[in-house]
BAGU-529924 format. One record per residue (C-alpha): y, z, x; residue in three letters. Coordinates in steps of 0.001 Angstrom, whole numbers, plus 500000, padded with zeros to 6 digits. Each point is the difference from the previous one (the first is absolute). Example, Ala and Ser with C-alpha at 12.3 -4.5 7.8 and 13.67 -1.06 7.14 Angstrom:
residues 2
495500507800512300ala503440499340501370ser
//
This chain:
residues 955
492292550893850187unk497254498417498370unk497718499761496658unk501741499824496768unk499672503705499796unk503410500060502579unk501985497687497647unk502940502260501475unk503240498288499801unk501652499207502684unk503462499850501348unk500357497589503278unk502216501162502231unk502693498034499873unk500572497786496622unk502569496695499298unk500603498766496702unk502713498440497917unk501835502382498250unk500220498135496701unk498587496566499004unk502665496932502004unk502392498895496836unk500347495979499848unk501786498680503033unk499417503468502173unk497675500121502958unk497258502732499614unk500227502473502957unk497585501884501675unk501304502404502501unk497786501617503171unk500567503105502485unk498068498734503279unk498028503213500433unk497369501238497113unk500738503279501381unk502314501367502128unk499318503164502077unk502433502637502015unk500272503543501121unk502401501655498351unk503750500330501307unk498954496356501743unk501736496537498583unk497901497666498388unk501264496546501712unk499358496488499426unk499736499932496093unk500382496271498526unk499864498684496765unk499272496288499466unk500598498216496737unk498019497265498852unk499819497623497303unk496726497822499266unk499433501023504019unk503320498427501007unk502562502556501819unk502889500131498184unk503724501010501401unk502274501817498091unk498535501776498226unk501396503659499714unk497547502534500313unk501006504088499830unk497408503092501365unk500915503581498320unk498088502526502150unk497820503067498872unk501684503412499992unk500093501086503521unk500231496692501783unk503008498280501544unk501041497153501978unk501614500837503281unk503762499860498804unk499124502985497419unk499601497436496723unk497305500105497736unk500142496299498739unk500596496888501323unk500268496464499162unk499945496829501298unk499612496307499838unk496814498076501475unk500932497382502894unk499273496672500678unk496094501532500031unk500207501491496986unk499744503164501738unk502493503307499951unk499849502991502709unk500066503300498867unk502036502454502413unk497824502255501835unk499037502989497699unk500207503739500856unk496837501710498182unk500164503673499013unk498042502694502322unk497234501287497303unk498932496837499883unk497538498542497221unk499073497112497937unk502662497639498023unk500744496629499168unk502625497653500692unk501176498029497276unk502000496509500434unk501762498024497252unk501936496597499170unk501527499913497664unk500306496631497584unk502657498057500084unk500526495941498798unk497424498149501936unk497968502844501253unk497617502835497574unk500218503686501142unk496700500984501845unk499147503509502179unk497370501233502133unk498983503122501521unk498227501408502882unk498452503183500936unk501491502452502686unk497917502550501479unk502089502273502304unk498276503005502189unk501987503225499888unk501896500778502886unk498487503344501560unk502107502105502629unk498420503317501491unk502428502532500390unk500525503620500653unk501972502611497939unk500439503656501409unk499875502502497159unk502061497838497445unk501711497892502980unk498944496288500305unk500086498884503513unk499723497014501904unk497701496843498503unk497283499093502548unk499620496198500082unk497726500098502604unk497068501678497555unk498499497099498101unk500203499843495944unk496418500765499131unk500390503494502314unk499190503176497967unk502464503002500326unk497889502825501472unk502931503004500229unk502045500639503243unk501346496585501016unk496447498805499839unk498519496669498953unk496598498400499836unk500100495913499849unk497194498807497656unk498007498118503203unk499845503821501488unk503385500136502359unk501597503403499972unk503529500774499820unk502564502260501307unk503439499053498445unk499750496623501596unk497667500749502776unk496750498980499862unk498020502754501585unk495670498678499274unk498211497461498506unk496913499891498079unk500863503061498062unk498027500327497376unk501463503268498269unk502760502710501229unk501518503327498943unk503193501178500081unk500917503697500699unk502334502704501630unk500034502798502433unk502399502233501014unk501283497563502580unk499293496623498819unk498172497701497623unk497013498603501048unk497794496854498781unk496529500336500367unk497806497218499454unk496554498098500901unk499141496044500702unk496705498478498706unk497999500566502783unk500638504049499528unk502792500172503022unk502156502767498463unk503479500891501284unk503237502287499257unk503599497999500566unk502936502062500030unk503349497193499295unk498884497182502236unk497531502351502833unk496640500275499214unk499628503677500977unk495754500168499928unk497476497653499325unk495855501264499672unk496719497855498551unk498211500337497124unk502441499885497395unk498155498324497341unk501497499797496225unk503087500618498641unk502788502314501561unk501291502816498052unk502022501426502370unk500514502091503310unk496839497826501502unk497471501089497485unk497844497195498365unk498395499609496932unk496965497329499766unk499165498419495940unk497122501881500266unk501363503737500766unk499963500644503468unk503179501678501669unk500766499719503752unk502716501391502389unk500814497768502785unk496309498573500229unk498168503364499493unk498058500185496573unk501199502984497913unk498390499626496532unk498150498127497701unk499982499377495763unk503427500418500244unk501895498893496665unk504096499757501262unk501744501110502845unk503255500294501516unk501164500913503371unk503592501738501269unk501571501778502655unk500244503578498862unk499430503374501189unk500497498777503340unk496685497493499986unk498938496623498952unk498621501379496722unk497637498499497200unk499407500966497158unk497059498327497735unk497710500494496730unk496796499490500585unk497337498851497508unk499419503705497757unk504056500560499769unk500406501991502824unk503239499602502205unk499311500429503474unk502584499730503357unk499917499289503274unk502309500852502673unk498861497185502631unk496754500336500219unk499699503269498463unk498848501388496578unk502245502063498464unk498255503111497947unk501865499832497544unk498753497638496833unk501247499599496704unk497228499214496978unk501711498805497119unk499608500998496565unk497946497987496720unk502657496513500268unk498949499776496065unk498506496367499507unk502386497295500627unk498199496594499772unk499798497515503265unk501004496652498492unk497805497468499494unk501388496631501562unk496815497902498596unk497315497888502566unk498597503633500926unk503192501007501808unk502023503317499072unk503379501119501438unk499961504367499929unk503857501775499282unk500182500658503879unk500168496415500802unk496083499146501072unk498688496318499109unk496612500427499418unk497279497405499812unk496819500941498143unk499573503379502334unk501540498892502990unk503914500310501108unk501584496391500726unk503848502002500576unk502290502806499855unk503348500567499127unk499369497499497148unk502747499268497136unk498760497718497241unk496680497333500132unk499227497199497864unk496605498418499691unk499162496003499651unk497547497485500719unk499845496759502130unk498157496987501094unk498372502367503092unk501656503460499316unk497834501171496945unk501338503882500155unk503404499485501164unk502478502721500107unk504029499642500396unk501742503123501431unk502769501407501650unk500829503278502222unk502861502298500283unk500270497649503301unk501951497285498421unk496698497987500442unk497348497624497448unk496847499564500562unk496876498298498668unk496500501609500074unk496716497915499071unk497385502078498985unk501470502992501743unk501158498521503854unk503398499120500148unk500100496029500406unk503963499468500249unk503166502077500390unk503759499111499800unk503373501178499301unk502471501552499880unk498883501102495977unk502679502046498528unk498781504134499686unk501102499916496133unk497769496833499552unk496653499580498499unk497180497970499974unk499154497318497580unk497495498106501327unk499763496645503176unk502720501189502063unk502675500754497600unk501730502777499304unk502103501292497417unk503386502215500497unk501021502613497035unk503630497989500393unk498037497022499489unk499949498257503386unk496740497956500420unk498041499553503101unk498032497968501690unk498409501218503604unk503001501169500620unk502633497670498891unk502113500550496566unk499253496811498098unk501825501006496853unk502036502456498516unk500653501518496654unk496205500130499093unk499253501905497141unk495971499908500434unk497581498330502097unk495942499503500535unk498457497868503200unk496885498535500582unk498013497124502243unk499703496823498171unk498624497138501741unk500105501510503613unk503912500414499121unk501641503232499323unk501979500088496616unk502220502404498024unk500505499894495960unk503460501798499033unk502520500638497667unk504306499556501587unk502846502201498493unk500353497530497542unk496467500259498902unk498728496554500981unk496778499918501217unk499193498327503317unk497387499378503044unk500351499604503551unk497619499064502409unk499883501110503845unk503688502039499074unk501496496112498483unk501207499823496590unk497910497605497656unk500888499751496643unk500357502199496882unk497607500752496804unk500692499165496549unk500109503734499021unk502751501195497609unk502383501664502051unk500710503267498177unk498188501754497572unk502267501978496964unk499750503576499156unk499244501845496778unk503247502359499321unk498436503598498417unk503151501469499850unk501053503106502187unk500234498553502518unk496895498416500224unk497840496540500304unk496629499234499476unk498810496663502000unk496920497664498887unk497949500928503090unk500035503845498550unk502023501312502478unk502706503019498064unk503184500846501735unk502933502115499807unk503127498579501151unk498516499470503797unk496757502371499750unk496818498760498876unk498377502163497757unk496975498528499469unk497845496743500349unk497607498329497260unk501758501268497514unk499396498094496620unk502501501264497791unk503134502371499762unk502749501369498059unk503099502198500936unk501103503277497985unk502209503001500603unk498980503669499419unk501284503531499999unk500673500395503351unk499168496413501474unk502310497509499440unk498271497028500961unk496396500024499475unk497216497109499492unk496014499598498693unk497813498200501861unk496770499197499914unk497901498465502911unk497170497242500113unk497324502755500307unk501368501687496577unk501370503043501793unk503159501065498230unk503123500883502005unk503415501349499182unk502756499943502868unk503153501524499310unk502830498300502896unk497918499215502697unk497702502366499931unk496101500081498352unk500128503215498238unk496510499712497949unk497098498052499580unk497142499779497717unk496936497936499227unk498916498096496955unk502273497715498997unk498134496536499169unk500428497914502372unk502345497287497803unk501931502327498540unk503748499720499498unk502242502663501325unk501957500818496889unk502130502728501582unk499706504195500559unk496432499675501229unk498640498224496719unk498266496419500202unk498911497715497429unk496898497348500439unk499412496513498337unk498239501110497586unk502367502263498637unk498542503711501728unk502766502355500827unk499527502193503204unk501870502940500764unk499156500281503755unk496530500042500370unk499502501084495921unk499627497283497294unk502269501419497106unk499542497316497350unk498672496541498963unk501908496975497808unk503053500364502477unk501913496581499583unk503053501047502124unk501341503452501632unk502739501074502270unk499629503613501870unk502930502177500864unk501130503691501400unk501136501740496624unk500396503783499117unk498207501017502900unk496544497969499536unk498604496787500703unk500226498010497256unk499679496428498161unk500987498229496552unk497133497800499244unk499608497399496964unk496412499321499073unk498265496746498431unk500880501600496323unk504351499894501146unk499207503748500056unk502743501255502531unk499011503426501545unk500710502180502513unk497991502167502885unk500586502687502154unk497416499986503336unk496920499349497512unk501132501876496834unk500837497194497121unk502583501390497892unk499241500049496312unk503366498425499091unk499848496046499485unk502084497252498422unk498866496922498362unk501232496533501382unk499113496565499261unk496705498415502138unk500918498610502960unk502765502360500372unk500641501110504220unk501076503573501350unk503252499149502328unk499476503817500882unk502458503527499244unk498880499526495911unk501836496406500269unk497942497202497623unk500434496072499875unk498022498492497229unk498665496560500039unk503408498648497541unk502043501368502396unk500957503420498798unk501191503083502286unk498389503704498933unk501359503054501577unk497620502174498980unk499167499314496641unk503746498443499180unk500484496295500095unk503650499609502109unk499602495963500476unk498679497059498739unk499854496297501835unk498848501821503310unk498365497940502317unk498957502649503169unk500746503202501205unk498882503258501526unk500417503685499968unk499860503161502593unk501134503320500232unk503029500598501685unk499106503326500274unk497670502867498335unk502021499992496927unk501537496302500012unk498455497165498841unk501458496287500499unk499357496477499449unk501553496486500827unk499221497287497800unk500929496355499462unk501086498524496803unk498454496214499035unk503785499074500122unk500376501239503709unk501877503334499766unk498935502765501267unk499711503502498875unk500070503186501765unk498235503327498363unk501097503725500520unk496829501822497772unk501172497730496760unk503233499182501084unk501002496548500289unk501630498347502484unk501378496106500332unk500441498443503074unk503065497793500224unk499103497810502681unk498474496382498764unk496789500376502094unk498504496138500019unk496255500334499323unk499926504577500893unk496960501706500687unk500161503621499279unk498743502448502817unk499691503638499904unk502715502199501022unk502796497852498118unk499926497138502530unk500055495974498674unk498763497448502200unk502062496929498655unk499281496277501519unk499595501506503342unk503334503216499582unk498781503024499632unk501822502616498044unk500526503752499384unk501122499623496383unk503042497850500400unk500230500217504075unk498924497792502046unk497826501102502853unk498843496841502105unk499351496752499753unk497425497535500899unk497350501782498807unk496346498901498885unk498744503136498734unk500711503983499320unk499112503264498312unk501533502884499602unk499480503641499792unk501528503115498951unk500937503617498954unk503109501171501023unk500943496889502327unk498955496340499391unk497702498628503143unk498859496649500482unk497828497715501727unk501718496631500836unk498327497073501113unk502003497059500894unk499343496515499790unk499650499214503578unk497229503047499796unk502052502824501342unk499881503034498832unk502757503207499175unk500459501914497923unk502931502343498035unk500856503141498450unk502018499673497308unk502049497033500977unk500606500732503263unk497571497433501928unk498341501246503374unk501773499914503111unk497430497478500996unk497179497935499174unk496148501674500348unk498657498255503265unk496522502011500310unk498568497999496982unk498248497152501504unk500972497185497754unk498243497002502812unk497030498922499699unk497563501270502815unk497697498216502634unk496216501340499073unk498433498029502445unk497995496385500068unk503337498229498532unk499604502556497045unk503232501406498650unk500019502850497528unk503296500117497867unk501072503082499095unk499897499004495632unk495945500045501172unk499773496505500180unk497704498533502960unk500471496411501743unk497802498143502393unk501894497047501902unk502978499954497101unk497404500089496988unk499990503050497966unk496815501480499452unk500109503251498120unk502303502110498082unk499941503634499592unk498869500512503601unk500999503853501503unk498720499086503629unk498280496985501908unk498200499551503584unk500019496667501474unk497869499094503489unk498267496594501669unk496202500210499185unk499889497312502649unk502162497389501470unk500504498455497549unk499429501906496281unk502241502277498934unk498964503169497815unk501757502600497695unk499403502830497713unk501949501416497992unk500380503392497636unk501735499002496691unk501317503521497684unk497442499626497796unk497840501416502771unk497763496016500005unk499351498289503217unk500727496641501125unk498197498559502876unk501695496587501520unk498249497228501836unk503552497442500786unk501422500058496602unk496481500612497681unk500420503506498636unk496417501883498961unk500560503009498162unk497231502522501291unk498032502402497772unk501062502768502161unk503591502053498938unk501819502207501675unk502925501386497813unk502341501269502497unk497729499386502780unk501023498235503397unk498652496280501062unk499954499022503967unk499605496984501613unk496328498827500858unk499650500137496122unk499281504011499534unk500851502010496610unk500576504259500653unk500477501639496237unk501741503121499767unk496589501915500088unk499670498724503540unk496965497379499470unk500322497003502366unk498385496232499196unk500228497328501812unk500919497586496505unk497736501329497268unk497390501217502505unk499960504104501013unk500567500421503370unk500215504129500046unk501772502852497917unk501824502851501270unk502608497760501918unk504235501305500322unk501272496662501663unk498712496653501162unk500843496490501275unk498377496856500607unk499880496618501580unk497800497140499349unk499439496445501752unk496793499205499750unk498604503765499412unk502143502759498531unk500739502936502496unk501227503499498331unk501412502670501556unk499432503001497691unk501244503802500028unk497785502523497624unk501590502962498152unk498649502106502614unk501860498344502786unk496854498332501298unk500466496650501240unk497608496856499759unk500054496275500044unk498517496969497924unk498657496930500724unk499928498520496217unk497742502797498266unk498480501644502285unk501729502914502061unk500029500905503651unk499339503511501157unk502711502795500463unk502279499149502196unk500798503672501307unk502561498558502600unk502459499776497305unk501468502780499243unk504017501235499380unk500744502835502635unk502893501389501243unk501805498063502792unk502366501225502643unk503381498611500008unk501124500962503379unk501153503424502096unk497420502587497688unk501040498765496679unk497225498559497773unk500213498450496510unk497030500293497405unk498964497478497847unk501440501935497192unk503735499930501258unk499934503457501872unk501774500219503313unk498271502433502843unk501674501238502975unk497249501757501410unk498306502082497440unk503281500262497861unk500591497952496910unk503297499126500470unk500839497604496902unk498072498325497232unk500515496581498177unk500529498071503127unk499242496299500401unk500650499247503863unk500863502027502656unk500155499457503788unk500561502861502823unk501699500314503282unk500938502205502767unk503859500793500395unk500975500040503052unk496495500217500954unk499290503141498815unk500912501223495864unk498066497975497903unk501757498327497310unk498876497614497122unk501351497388497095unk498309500396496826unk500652497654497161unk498871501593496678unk498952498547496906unk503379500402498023unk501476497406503200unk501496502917502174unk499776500236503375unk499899503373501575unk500519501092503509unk497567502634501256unk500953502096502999unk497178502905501354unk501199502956501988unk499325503377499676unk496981499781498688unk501485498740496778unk501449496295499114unk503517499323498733unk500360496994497416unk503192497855499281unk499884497637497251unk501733497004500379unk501987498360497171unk499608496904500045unk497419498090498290unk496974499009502084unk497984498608497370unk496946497722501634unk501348500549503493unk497871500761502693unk500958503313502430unk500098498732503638unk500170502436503175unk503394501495501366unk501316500704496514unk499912496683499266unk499700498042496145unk499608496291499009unk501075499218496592unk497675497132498514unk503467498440499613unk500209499552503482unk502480502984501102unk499059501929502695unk501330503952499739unk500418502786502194unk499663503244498167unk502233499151496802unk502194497830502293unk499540496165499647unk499800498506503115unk499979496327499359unk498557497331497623unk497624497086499719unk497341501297502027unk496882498571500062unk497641502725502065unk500817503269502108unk498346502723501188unk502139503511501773unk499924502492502808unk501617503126500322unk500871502059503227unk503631501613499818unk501056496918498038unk498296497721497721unk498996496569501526unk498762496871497689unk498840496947500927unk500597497558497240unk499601496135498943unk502957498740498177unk500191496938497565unk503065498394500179unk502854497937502355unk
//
């Protein structure tokens, strides 16, 4: 990299230096692996591995030197560490070392340790080990024989069929055609058949390792039982044209004939039997708008899977895309397909392809690809694991990735090879509301592992009636929100946009202005705390006088009591004056109080917690005191009766955890808390019974934004290890060329930043709870679109961009209409792009809007994925993942379908063919039955039995 711009740091791949500073009279060692970087497939031994010791450049004997291996590694006699002493050439030999079959990127690490004459030194080197991929076949949940012959990059295609990446198709470990280009897998009464086509358009059928037909004029992608579908909607049947503006198709034996079933460009669903129209059509109904999504650089990706550039189709079958510039590719698009393939399009032709991509993974940007497990790719190859976030572009003709480990460090490769880390903070602490609850910098609300909300400025937790744990929120935008669990139950407008959430829907700003909701109530306010009490929303309230009042929804009561200036409302009638005196009501119970704070325990109850200037603590029932007999060092009271003391919280005089940074609690009949722990994780308890775990949904890491821009998730921004901005709810980051890197960012004050390197330029334009994209464009909530603080067009739902020298916008309108940007101006409508329904195999059909079709019959709702098949040839059958993560099983016969539900939880999985599932964990399922783990890619078949061809990860 060059220009002082890419001042990245840099790790070398293999380092040597002294351990500590040679005493007097000790030799200074420097110790050296003789590889930078050692490579392997997984399952394979690493051999040859030498160390040489050196002092002032002289080899030095003797010198003991010991290697402790990463998890997973071993030498060949089953030990994870050995030592040894360096010969008369200063060199030791390393056994040979066994690697482990996923494979991935490590380090080896090699010490001396000091002794007399000599100082202790180490060195490392990198280790970059390919996973070990074996294709294999299960029948139903079964796992048969491994097929070494299939190479590792060969994509499981159902049936005992492969396809190698350079086009060489597989049966079991046959190879049966070459210069395949696609295939489809599928059963008839008798057998299971392969059809597929070559790029010249040769198409043929294979049935196990006899091709049983071959015909001409197969052009475009198989979709099974020798029909054809071309990128730009024409169908064919062994050569002979059938249709055109056709959206999705998918072929199967049934009824006796090669059938096809397709949707052509006004949502009608057409078959074929051969080359035969069926009468019968199905026209769905209104699919309700469902946005395409907007991938930025004037591409769009539609829910049935269609990558579209500007208005013309660049590939079906599509899972994720991620846009980027480079040095020649100036609209450059990363995807993947429900193949187990990547790609990269340039300006909407496909320029590059690769593999195997996991189905579960998705784009994010140069050939890389992120898992939901966390498994990072790179064309095809995991190059690290354990990643919690990740954003690639093209620098300098190289292709690089920013991201964030499990440990939250951040990090770069470049061309899939570790570089070096980031100074960004690696974790990012919580606010604890109480109730479970935590509030993070960026604005993000959550309850225990739900997020409730994002740019959320301020909140505070309550209890009512018949909700126990409740909180007030208010948003960036000044909309008003009250979620009881982890539900929104009611919103409302109004609230300034810096107001405090004081509790039970009442805010108070700066300047003193107390909101009920939407409603100002009152001026003067110097403090208030809201709660649930005798049925109403209400608040005590002290005003700049030490007048303490009380209201009920807007209604002031008439009732008052006189404190000293200065005094503060702790909430439930509780009053601390500035001398340190304690008021229930309008009784003094304490004096030398230093903090506290009140709730209501329940409609009737009110309680406090306060802390004494001597230490002790006091506990309030209405006016009852109270004293705590533990000696809390340096207590902080919270609500609910806990004490956070030096890092112990408390319930009263039990102690509930340790090792904690921060907490709140809540209550009305049961104490709940929020819990954040000095290492940044988060629980929480009820009472003082702690959580069976700790919350791992919150995102405590910081996260890759793009353009070595890392967004932490307290709001603060860094560029290249500098921090840049606080308060920051959401960030873009992209390459305006080779060699500038941009940003803008959203802070919760609703304020723009726009970033040239690390020089931050806050725009006139704001968009209070608006979206920013890369390329530099601002959407507010009222749906206007600029490009910075220039309007680009109103009326807009979603958009993206992507800039390197121009900025490139892909942009969806509230109608559903779809257009693209080059800087300001817009492009036509681009009436290609459109979300239809798309078949999913043997007459079933899925709508944008989750609604699965057999025929004319809605059959279920909510569904996500869904794939059909023929049984035996002849009952169709389909898997159906829904949107709660259940799979269901969907027989039609009769003239009616059946549904089973499976029980386990297929959460992000995709539904394969046969019956099949694949867990984004890697386990591959038959029905509810697991049939094996640490699979990588598969894809099913079903005749009388269930048949899956599979690519295992592992020895």
């Amino acid at each position: 990299m060059s220009g002082a711009a890419w001042s990245i740091p840099v790790i070398v791949a293999s380092t040597a230096v002294p351990a500590h500073a040679a005493a007097s009279g000790q030799k200074a060692i420097t110790l050296a692996f003789n590889q930078a970087t050692y490579t392997a497939t997984g399952c394979a031994s690493i051999t040859g591995v030498t160390i040489t010791a050196t002092a002032s450049s002289v080899r030095q004997a003797g010198i003991s030197v010991s290697v402790s291996l990463p998890q997973g590694y071993s030498y060949s006699n089953g030990a994870t560490t050995y030592s040894g002493v360096t010969d008369t050439n200063g060199v030791v030999t390393l056994p040979n070392i066994v690697t482990p079959g996923a494979g991935g990127q490590t380090v080896f690490t090699a010490i001396a340790a000091s002794t007399a004459t000599s100082s202790s030194a180490n060195t490392s080197s990198q280790v970059q080990v390919t996973p070990n991929r074996v294709a294999r076949v299960a029948t139903n949940s079964t796992v048969g024989s491994t097929y070494s012959g299939v190479p590792s990059d060969a994509l499981p295609q159902g049936g005992g069929y492969f396809l190698a990446q350079n086009g060489d198709l597989y049966y079991q470990n046959s190879k049966i055609a070459t210069g395949v280009s696609s295939v489809s897998v599928y059963a008839s009464p008798s057998d299971i058949f392969a059809s597929y086509n070559t790029s010249s358009g040769a198409g043929a059928r294979a049935s196990g390792t006899t091709i049983v037909q071959t015909y001409s004029g197969a052009a475009g992608t198989s979709v099974g039982a020798d029909y054809f579908l071309t990128s730009d909607g024409a169908l064919t049947f062994r050569g002979t044209s059938l249709a055109t503006n056709v959206t999705s198709a998918a072929g199967s034996y049934r009824d006796g004939h090669f059938t096809v079933d397709y949707i052509d460009a006004q949502n009608v669903r057409r078959t074929f039997y051969e080359t035969t129209a069926q009468s019968a059509t199905v026209t769905y109904p209104s699919q309700g708008f469902r946005p395409v999504t907007p991938l930025g650089s004037q591409y769009f990706l539609t829910s049935g899977g269609d990558l579209y550039f500007q208005n013309t189709k660049v590939a079906s079958d599509v899972i994720s895309g991620f846009t980027y510039c480079g040095w020649d590719w100036w609209q450059a698009c990363a995807f993947n397909d429900t193949s187990g393939k990547g790609y990269i399009a340039n300006n909407g032709s496909i320029v590059a392809s690769f593999g195997p991509v996991p189905t579960s993974a998705m784009a994010v940007g140069s050939y890389y690809f992120l898992t939901p497990g966390g498994d990072l790719y790179y064309k095809g190859t995991r190059t690290a694991t354990g990643v919690v976030s990740a954003s690639g572009t093209e620098r300098e003709r190289a292709d690089y990735v920013d991201y964030v480990d499990s440990n939250g460090v951040a990090r770069y490769q470049q061309g899939g090879v570790d570089k070096g880390t980031f100074s960004v903070p690696a974790v990012s602490y919580a606010t604890p509301l109480g109730g479970s609850y935590f509030l993070m910098g960026d604005g993000e609300l959550w309850y225990q592992n739900t997020r409730i909300s994002t740019q959320v400025r301020s909140a505070y937790t309550y209890a009512t009636w018949d909700d126990w744990i409740a909180v007030s929120f208010v948003d960036a935008a000044g909309t008003g929100r009250r979620a009881q669990w982890n539900s929104v139950v009611d919103s409302y407008t109004g609230v300034p946009a810096g107001a405090t959430s004081v509790g039970a829907d009442y805010y108070l700003t700066s300047g003193g202005d107390l909101y009920y909701r939407g409603t100002k109530v009152t001026s003067n306010v110097t403090s208030a705390v809201g709660s649930w009490r005798d049925n109403h929303f209400t608040a005590m309230y002290m005003d700049n006088a030490g007048v303490l009042r009380f209201v009920q929804e807007t209604t002031i009561s008439a009732s008052t009591t006189q404190f000293p200036v200065g005094s503060v409302s702790l909430g439930a009638g509780y009053v601390l004056t500035p001398s340190g005196d304690f008021y229930s009501g309008s009784t003094k119970k304490l004096t030398g109080i230093a903090s506290g704070v009140g709730w209501i325990k329940s409609t009737w109850m009110p309680q406090a917690n306060v802390v004494g200037k001597d230490g002790k603590v006091y506990y309030f029932d209405i006016d009852t005191a109270t004293t705590r007999t533990t000696a809390f060092s340096n207590p902080q009271a919270l609500v609910g009766g806990f004490v956070l003391s030096s890092g112990s919280l408390y319930l009263g005089d039990t102690l509930v955890t340790t090792n904690v940074r921060a907490a709140q609690g809540q209550q009305k009949d049961d104490a709940t808390s929020s819990i954040v722990y000095t290492d940044g994780s988060l629980t929480y308890s009820s009472n003082a019974n702690l959580a069976s775990g700790k919350l791992t949904g919150i995102n405590t890491r910081p996260i890759a934004v793009g353009g070595s821009y890392f967004l932490t998730p307290s709001g603060d921004l860094y560029y290249n290890g500098k921090k840049l901005a606080s308060g920051i709810c959401s960030a873009a980051g992209w390459i305006a060329s080779t060699w500038s890197p941009q940003a803008i960012a959203l802070a919760l004050d609703g304020s723009v930043r726009r970033i040239d390197i690390d020089n931050a330029t806050t725009l006139t334009v704001t968009a209070p709870g608006g979206t920013i994209t890369r390329g530099g464009y601002v959407l507010t909530t009222a749906g206007a679109l600029s490009l910075g603080n220039t309007a680009v067009t109103t009326g807009v739902a979603t958009a993206q961009g992507t800039q390197k020298d121009d900025s490139y916008a892909s942009i969806v309108f509230s109608d559903a209409t779809v257009k693209g940007a080059t800087n300001t101006t817009l492009s036509g409508t681009y009436t290609n792009v459109a979300n239809r329904p798309v078949v999913v195999g043997c007459g079933f059909a899925l709508t944008p809007t989750g609604s699965l079709y057999f025929d004319s019959t809605n059959v279920l709702d909510n569904i996500t994925d869904a794939v059909g098949w023929a049984a035996a040839g002849s009952t169709p059958r389909a898997s159906a993942l829904g949107k709660d993560g259940k799979m269901r099983q969907v027989t039609w016969s009769n003239n009616a379908a059946s549904t089973t539900t499976l029980s386990a939880d297929f959460s992000g999985s995709r539904a394969l063919g046969g019956g099949y599932s694949l867990t984004t964990a890697g386990a591959l399922y038959y029905g509810d039955t697991q049939t094996t783990t640490g699979v990588s890619l598969a894809q099913g078949a079903q005749r009388t039995d269930g048949v899956a061809s599979f690519v295992q990860i592992g020895c």
